[in-house]
N, C-alpha and C positions, 0 to 999 in steps of 0.2 A: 721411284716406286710410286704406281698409283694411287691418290685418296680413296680411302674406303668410303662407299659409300653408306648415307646415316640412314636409320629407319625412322623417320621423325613425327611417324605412329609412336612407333614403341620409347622416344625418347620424352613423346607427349604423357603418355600413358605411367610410365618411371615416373616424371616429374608431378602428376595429379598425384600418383600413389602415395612420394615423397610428401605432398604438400597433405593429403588426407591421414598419415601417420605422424604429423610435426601436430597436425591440432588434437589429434586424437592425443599425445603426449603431453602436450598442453594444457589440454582439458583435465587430465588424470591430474595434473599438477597442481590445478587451479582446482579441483576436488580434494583433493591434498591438503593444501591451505586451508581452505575453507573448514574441513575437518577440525583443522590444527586450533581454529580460533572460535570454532562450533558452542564449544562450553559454556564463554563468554555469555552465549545467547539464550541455551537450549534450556537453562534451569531459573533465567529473569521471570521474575513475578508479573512484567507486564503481557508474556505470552497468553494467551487469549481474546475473547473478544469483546469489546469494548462497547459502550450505546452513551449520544448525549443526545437532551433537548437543544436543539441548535440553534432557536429563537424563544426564546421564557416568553416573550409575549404574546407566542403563538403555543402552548403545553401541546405536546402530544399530535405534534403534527410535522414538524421539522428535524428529521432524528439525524446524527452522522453517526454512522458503523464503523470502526475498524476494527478488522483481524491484525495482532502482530502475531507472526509467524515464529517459531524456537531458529528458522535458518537467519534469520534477519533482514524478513522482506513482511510488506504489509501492506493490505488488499482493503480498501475506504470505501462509503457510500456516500457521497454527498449531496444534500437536497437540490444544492446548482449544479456545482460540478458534475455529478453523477459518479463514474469506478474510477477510482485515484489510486496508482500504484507507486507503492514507496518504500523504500529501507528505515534501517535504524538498527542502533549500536547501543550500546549499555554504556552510560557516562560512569555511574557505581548500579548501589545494589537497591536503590529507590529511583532512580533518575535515567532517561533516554534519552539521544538526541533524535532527531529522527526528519527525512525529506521525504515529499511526497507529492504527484501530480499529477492535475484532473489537464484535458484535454476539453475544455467547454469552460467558457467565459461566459456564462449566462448569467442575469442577475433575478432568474424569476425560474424557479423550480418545472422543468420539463420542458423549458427552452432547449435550444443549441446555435451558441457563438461561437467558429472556431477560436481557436486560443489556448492558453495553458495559462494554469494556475500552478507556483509552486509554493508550499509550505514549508519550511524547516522551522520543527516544533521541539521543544525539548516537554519533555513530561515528567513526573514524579507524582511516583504513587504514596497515597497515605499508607499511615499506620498498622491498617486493616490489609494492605492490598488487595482492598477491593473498590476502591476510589480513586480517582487520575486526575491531575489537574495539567493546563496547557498553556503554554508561553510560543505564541509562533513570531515569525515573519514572512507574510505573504505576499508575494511577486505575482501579478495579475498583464499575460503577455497577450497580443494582437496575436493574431496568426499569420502575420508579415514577422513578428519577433520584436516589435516596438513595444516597450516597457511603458506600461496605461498608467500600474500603480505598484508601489511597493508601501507597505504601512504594517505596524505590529496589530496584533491579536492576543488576545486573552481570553480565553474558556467562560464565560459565562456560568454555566454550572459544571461541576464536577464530573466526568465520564463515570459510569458503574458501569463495573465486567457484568455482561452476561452470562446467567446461568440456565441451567435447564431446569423451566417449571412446569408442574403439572399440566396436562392437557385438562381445561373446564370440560364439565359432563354435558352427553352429548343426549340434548332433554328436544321431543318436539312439542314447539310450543301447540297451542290449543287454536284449535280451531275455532272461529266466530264466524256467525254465521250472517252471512252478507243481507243488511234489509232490501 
């Protein structure tokens, strides 16, 4: 009996289908989980958004931002680095651990050095939980992947959560009149 022959359109087509419903499965799964361990994250006291002076001997000019997110992911500002994207997990019910990295090794604000910077911070919030303190280790990479530096970190001052304040009144100043 003759082989039949294949249609290796449709045998292509089957197996893209196969491989686009395995991840689609997958993904539902891995939303799944993620659900499952949600809790953990979605009611931590250090969700929201976070502000420090980043250099005391500079006030009011070197700030780092981070948002930590209730999913367990967290969106940073940093005056070198620039947007640093990173997770974090709940060690208990004052304390994170948390990884994060800037893509810029620059050491002078609105530079750009390729590179990566990575942090693993652990945090714990005061009392109040509205104060954060930080304990990192930051890995500072070439953009070839050669390790430059790796050295500890400590917070300087305290993070304070951001909140929403008043907008200042919206006053036009006075006119003087030019001699």
């Amino acid at each position: 009996m003759p082989a039949q022959p294949t249609n290796r359109s449709l045998s292509r087509r089957t197996a893209l289908a196969g491989l686009g419903a395995t991840g689609l499965a997958l993904a539902a799964d891995r939303a799944a989980v993620a659900q499952d361990t949600a809790p953990e994250t979605t009611m931590h006291p250090i969700v929201g958004t976070w502000s420090v002076e980043f250099e005391p001997a500079q006030p009011a000019q070197l700030f780092v931002i981070v948002t930590f997110h209730a999913d367990g992911s967290s969106v940073w500002s940093h005056p070198f680095g620039g947007i640093g994207i990173g997770v974090w997990t709940a060690a208990d019910d004052r304390t994170v651990d948390s990884m994060n990295r800037y893509q810029n090794i620059a050491d002078t604000p609105g530079e750009y050095v390729p590179g990566t910077v990575t942090a693993w911070s652990s945090f714990t919030l005061d009392e109040t939980n509205e104060g954060l303190t930080e304990r990192a280790v930051v890995e500072v990479r070439a953009g070839d992947g050669t390790v430059l530096a790796r050295f500890p970190y400590e917070a300087a001052n305290p993070y304070t959560r951001m909140t929403v304040e008043p907008a200042p009144p919206l006053e036009t100043p006075e006119a003087t009149p030019a001699n």
